[in-house]
C-alpha positions in Angstrom: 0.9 -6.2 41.1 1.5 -2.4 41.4 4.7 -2.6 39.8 2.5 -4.6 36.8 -0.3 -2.1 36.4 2.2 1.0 36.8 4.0 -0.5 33.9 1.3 -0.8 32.0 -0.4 2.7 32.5 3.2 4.4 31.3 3.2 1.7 28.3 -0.4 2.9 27.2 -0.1 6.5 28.8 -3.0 6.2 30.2 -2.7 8.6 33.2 -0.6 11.3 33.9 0.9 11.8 37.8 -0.6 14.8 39.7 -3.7 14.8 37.4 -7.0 14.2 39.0 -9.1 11.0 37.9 -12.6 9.2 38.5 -12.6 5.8 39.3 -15.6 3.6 39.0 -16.0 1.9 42.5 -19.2 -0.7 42.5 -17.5 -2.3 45.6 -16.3 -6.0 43.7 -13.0 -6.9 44.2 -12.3 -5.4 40.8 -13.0 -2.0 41.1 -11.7 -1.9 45.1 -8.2 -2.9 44.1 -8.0 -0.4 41.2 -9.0 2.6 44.0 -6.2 1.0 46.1 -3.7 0.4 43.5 -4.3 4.0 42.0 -3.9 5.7 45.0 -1.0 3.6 46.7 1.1 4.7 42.8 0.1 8.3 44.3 -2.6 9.0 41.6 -5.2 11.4 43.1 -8.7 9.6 43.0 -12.7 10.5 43.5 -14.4 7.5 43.9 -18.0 7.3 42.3 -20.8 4.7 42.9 -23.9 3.6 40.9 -26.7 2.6 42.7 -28.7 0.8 39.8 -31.3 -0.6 42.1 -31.4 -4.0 40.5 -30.5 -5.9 44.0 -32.8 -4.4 46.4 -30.8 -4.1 49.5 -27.7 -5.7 48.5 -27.7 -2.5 46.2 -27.9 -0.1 49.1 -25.0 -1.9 50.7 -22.9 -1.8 48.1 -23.4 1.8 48.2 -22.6 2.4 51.7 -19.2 0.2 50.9 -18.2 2.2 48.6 -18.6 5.3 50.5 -17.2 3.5 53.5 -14.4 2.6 51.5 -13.7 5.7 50.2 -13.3 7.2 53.4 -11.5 4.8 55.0 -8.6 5.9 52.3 -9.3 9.6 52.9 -10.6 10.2 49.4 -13.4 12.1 48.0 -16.6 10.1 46.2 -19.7 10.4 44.7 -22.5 8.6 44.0 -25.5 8.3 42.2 -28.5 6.7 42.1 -30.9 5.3 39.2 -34.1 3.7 38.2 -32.7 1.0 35.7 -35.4 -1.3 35.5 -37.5 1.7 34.4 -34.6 3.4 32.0 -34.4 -0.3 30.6 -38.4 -0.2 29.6 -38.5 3.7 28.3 -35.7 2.9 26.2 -36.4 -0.7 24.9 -32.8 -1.9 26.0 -31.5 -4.8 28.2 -30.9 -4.1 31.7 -27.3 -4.6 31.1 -27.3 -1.5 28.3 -29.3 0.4 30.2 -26.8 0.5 32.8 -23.8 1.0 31.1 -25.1 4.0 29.5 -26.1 5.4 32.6 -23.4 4.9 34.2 -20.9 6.1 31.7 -23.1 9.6 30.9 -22.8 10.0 34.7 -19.2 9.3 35.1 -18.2 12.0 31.7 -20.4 14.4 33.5 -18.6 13.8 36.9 -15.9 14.2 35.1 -16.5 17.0 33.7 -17.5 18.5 36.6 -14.5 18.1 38.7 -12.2 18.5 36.0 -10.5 15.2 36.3 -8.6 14.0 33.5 -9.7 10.5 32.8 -12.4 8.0 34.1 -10.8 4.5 35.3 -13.1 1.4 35.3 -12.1 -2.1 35.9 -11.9 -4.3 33.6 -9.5 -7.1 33.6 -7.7 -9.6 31.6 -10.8 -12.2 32.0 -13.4 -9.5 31.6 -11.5 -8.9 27.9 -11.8 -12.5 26.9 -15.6 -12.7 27.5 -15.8 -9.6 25.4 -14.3 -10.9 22.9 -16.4 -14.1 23.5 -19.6 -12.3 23.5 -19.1 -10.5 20.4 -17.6 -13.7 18.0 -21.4 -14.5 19.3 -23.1 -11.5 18.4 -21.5 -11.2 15.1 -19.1 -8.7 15.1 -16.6 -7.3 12.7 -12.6 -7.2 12.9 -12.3 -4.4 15.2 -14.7 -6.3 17.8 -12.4 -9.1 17.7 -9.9 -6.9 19.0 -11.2 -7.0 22.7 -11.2 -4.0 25.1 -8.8 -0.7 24.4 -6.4 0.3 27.1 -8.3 3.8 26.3 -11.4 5.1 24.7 -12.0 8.7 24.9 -11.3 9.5 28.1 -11.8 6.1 30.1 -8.9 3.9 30.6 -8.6 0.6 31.6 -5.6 0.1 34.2 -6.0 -3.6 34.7 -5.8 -5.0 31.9 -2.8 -6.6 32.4 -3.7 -8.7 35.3 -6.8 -11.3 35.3 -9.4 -12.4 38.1 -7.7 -14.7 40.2 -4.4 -11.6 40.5 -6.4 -9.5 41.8 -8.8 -11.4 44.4 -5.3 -12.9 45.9 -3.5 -9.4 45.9 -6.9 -8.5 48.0 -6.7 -11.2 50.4 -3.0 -11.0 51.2 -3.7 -7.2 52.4 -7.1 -7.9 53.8 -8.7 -5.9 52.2 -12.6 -6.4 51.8 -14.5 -6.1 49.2 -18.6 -7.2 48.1 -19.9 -9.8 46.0 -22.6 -9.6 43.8 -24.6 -12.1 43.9 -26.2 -11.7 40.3 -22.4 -12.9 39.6 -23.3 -16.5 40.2 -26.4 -16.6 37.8 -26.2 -17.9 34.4 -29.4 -15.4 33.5 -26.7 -12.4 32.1 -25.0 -13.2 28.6 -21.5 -12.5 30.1 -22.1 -14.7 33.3 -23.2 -17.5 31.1 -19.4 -16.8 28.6 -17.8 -16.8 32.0 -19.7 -19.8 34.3 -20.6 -22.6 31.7 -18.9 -21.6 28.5 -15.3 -20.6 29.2 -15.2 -23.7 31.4 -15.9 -26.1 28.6 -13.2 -24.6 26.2 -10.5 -24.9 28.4 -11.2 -28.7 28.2 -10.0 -28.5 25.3 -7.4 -26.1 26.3 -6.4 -24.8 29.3 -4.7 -22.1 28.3 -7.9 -20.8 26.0 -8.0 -17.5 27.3 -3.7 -16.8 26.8 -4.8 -17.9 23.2 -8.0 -15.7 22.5 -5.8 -12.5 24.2 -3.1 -13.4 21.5 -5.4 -13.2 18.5 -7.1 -10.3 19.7 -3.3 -8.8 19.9 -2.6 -10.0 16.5 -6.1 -8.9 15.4 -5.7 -5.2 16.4 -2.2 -4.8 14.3 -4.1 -6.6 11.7 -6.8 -4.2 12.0 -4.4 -1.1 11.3 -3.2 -3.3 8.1 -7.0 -3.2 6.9 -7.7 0.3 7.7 -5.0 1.4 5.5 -5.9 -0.8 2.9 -9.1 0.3 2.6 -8.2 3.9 2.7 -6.0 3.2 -0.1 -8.8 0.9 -2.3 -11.4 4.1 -1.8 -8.9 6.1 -3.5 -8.8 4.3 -6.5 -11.6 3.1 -6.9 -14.0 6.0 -7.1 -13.3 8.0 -10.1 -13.4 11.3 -11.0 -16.9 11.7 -11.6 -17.8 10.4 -8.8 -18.3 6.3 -10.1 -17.4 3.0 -9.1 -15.5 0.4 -11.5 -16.8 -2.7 -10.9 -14.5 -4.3 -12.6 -12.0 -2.6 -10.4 -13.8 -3.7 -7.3 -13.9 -7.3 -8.4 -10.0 -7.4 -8.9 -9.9 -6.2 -4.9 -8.7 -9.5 -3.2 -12.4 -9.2 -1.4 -14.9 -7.5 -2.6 -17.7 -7.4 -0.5 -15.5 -6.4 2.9 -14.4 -3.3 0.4 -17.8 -2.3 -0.9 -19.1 -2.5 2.7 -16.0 -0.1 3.9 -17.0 2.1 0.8 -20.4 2.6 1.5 -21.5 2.1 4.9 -19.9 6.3 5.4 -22.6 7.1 3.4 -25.5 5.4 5.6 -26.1 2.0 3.4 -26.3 -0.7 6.1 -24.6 -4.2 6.1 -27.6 -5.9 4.6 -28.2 -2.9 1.9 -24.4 -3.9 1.2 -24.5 -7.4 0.8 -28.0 -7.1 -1.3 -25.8 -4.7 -3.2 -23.1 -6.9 -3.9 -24.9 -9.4 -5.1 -26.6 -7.1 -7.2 -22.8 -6.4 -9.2 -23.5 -9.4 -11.2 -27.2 -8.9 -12.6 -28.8 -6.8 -14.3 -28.2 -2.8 -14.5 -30.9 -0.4 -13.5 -31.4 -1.4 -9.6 -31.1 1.2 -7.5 -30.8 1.6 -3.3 -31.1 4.2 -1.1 -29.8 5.0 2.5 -31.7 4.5 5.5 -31.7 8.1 6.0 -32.7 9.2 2.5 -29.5 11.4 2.2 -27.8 9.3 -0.2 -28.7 7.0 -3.5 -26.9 4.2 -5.4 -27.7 3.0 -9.1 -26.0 0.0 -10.0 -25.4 0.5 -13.9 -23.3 -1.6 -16.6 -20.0 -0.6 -15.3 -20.1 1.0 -12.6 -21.8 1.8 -9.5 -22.9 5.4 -9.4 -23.4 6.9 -5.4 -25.1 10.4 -5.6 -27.0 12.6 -3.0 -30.2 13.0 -2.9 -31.8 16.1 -4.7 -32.3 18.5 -1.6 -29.3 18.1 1.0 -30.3 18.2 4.5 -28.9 21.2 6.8 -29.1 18.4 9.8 -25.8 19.5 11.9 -24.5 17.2 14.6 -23.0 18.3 17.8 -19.5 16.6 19.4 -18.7 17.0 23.5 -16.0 16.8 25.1 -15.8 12.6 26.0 -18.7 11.9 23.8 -19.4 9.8 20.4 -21.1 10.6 17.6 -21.7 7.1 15.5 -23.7 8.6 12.3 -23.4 9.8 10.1 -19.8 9.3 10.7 -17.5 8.0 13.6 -16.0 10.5 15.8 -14.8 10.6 19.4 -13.6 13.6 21.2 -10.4 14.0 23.8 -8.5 16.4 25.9 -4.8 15.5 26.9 -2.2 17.2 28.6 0.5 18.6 26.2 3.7 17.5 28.0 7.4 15.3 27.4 5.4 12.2 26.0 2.3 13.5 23.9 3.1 12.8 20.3 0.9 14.1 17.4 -0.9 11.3 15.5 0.1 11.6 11.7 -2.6 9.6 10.8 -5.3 11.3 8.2 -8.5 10.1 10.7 -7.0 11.9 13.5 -6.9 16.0 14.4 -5.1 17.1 16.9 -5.9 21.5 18.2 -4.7 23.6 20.5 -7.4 23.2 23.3 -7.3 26.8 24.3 -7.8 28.1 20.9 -11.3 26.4 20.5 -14.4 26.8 21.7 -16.7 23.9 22.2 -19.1 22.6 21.6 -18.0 21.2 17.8 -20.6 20.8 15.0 -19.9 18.6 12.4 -21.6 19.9 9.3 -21.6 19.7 5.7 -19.5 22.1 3.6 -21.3 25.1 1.7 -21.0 27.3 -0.5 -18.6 30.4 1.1 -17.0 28.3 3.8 -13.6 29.1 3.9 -10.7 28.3 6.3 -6.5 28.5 6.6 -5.0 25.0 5.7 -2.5 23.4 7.7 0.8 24.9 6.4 -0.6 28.3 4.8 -1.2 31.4 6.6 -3.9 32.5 3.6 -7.8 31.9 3.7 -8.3 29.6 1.0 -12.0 29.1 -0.3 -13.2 25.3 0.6 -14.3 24.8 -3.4 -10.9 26.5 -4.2 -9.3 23.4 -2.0 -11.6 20.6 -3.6 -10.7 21.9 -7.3 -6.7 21.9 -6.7 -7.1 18.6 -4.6 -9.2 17.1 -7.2 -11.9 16.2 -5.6 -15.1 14.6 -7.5 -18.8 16.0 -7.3 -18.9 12.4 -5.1 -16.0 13.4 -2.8 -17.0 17.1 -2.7 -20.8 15.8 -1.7 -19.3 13.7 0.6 -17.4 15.5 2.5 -18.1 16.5 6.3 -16.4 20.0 7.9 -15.6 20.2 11.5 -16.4 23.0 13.1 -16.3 25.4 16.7 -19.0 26.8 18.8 -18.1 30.2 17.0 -18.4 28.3 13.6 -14.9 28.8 12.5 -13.5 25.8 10.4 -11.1 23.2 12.3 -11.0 20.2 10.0 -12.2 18.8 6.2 -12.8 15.5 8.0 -9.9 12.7 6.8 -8.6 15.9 4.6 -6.9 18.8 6.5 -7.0 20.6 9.6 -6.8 24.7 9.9 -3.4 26.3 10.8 -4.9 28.3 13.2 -5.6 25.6 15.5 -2.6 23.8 15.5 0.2 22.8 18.2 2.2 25.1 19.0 5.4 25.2 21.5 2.8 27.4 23.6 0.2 24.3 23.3 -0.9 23.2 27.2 -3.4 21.1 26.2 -4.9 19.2 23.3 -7.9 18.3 21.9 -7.9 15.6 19.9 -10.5 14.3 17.0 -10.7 10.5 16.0 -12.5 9.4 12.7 -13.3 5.9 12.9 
């Protein structure tokens, strides 16, 4: 199985040798053959526990485990403990949100403490099918169909390659121990009850159900990258100059409601808003919408949808860390990576790639104003942002729309999905880079 999961890391380059990395140790069987696997392929590991507190004792003896385990391979750990039941309540979330945010904010702040490069966790092949499982049941969207990512921001997912039943047998033929939860066995948790009664009953019908949902959420993630670029290249043509939107045009779209929702949802209309609005493109003109958030309205006229901003646009500026989201008003993630033989520069328009070490952070992601200014990729000159908008010919819609990226000493990095700044780029000096993801 090492040679399995090594292969798999390099394939996804998902962690780089010498570099330093967390790994998520609860004390299953899971997580205790990822710290052994890691740190027999010579990867330097610091072990960190959650105590959640939802299991009384058994949850301080999973602690001591994990310290003992720790130990007993000569490596560093930390760990952590938390009122759950209490963060659960305060928050209005389930148990099993509440912690999974804790324990992620905890592991990016470890990580971030010691420097470490990237934060392993432990999910497998099984674990990926009930995800996608428990999302077809929630209602999800294409890209939740697409299962688990070998990396998000800066946690990776070494064993995704190898299922359940691998990894307990790799265990037992070295002896090594591990804990079982015994929440595992009840059918109280959503994913328990995918795993215990439901997965059962659809490989009655075929036993090789979870092969087959790993395959379509293979096929679904290069389908995925098809749709994206579609999209990108509907919202193009379909908004015109001043800022409108044919309806005609979007009719003619092989489906118009996915690409009005793709078209809109940026601007803070939610699903329902959406679909109330595209049943609206076949009745009468005059109905208008408007965001959640107030920032943005939409009158549905003759021919066209018209999207403007509201009369007084809000200074609200939103601030991006270093392995954090942001969700609204747009998507973003942040990363650091090591600029060596196999980093490659995304050429995609949703990604930004800077030179680490030229940028200080936090980021802010603002709106543009009036003044704002910045070097475009390629150009050495300043060049005035509404100087860039009028050669690019950008509408009053695109021009309100747009969202600028900037530095803790407010210097421009990025027209978000437009350009970057030349000052920030790679450079054969680069050592490490920070890397924006729209989307």
């Amino acid at each position: 199985m090492l040679s399995t999961v090594q292969a798999y890391i390099a394939q996804h380059q998902l962690l780089r040798p010498g570099a330093p990395v967390i790994v998520g140790l609860s004390g299953g069987a899971d997580s205790v053959a990822l710290l052994h696997i890691l740190t027999r392929l010579g990867y330097p590991c610091v072990a960190a526990h959650c105590n959640f507190h939802l299991r009384n004792d058994e949850s301080d003896a999973d602690a001591d485990f994990a310290q003992q385990t720790a130990e007993a391979l000569g490596l560093p750990s930390r760990r952590i403990d938390f009122d759950t039941a209490d963060y659960a309540r305060q928050n209005g979330v389930s148990t099993e949100m509440a912690a999974r945010t804790l324990r992620y904010e905890w592991f990016e702040t470890l990580r971030r403490e010691l420097g470490a490069e990237a934060i392993a966790v432990a999910h497998h092949r099984d674990d990926n099918v009930e995800t996608v499982l428990l999302n077809l049941i929630r209602g999800t969207g294409l890209s939740g169909l697409c299962g688990m990512r070998p990396r998000n921001g800066h946690i990776v997912r070494p064993l995704l390659s190898v299922d359940r039943h691998q990894i307990v047998r790799w265990l037992a033929d070295r002896h090594l121990p591990f804990c079982t939860d015994s929440s595992n066995t009840s059918d109280v948790y959503r994913r328990n009850f995918v795993r215990l009664r439901l997965l059962p009953l659809m490989e009655q019908l075929n036993p090789s159900v979870r092969d087959a949902i790993l395959r379509m959420a293979g096929h679904l993630t290069d389908v995925e990258a098809i749709y994206r670029n579609a999209i990108d290249s509907h919202r193009a043509h379909l908004i015109d100059a001043d800022g409108r939107i044919s309806i005609d045009a979007l009719l003619r779209t092989p489906a118009p409601q996915a690409v009005l929702f793709e078209l809109l949802t940026p601007y803070g209309f939610t699903p329902s808003q959406c679909a109330d609005i595209a049943r609206a493109l076949s009745g009468e003109s005059g109905r208008s919408f408007v965001a959640p958030d107030g920032r943005w309205h939409l009158l549905k006229d003759r021919l066209h949808l018209i999207l403007y901003p509201a009369d007084e646009v809000s200074a609200d500026a939103f601030t991006l860390t270093l392995g954090s989201e942001l969700t609204a008003p747009i998507r973003l993630s942040l990363e650091e990576r090591i600029v060596d033989e196999a980093f490659t520069i995304s050429r995609s328009p949703h990604v930004a790639t800077f030179d680490a070490d030229r940028i200080a952070l936090p980021l802010t992601l603002r709106r543009w104003r009036a003044g704002d200014s910045f070097v475009p990729f390629g150009m050495t000159g300043r060049k005035k942002l509404s100087d860039y908008f009028s050669d690019h010919k950008f509408s009053l819609l695109r021009k309100a729309a747009a969202w600028i990226l900037c530095d803790a000493s407010g210097r421009i990095l990025w027209i978000v999905g437009h350009r970057t700044d030349n000052r920030f780029r790679i450079t054969s000096k680069t050592r490490r880079a920070l890397i924006v993801t729209q989307g």
